[in-house]
C-alpha positions in Angstrom: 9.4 -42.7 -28.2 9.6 -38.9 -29.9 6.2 -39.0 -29.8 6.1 -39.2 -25.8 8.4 -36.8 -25.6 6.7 -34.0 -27.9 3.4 -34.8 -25.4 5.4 -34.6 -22.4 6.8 -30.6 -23.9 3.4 -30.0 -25.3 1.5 -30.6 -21.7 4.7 -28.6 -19.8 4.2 -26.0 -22.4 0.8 -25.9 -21.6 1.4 -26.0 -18.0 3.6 -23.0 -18.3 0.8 -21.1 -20.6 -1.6 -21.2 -17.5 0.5 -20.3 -14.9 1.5 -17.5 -16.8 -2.3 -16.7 -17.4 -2.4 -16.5 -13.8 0.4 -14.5 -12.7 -1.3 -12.0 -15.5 -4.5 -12.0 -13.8 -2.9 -11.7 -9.8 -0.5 -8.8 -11.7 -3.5 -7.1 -12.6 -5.5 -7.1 -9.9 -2.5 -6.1 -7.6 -2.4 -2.9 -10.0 -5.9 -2.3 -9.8 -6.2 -2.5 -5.7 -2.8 -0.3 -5.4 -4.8 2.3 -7.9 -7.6 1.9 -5.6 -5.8 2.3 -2.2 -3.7 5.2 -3.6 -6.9 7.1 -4.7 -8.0 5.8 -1.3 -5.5 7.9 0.7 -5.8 10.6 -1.7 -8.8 11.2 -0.1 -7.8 10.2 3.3 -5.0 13.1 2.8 -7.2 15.4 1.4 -9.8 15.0 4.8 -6.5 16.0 7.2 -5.9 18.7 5.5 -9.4 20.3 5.4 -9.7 18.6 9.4 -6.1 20.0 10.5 -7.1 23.6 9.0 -10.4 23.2 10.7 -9.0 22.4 14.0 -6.6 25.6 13.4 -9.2 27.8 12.4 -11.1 27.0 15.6 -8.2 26.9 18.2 -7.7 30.7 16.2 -11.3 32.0 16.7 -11.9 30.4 20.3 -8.5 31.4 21.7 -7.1 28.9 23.9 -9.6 28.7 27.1 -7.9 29.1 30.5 -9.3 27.0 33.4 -11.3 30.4 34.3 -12.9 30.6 31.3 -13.7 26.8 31.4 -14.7 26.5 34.9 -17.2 29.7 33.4 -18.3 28.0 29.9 -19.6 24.9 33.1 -21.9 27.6 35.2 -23.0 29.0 32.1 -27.1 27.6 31.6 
């Protein structure tokens, strides 16, 4: 009778082992997509930055065109 019960702990133990060896594994590969999505929009941040000074450098140089100058920039060859 002890005996079935030491098997019965030893297979829940055992159980327990590799469902913990799981949750490890999903843990990990959680941390390493989260690195890879923050490094992600690290770069993502980076390109609105240089796009949103871009936009600014060029509403700057070309001046905010009035319908004159647009109705102009069409007849233009």
């Amino acid at each position: 009778m002890m005996s079935r019960a030491m098997e019965a702990t030893r297979k829940e133990a055992a159980r327990w082992r590799h469902r913990e060896r799981r949750l490890l594994d999903a843990l990990r590969n959680v941390e390493e997509e989260r690195r890879r999505l923050d490094d992600e929009l690290v770069k993502v941040e980076q390109q609105l930055t240089y796009y949103g000074s871009l936009t600014r450098d060029m509403k700057r140089e070309l001046g905010r065109p009035g319908l004159s100058s647009l109705l102009s920039s069409l007849r233009r060859p």
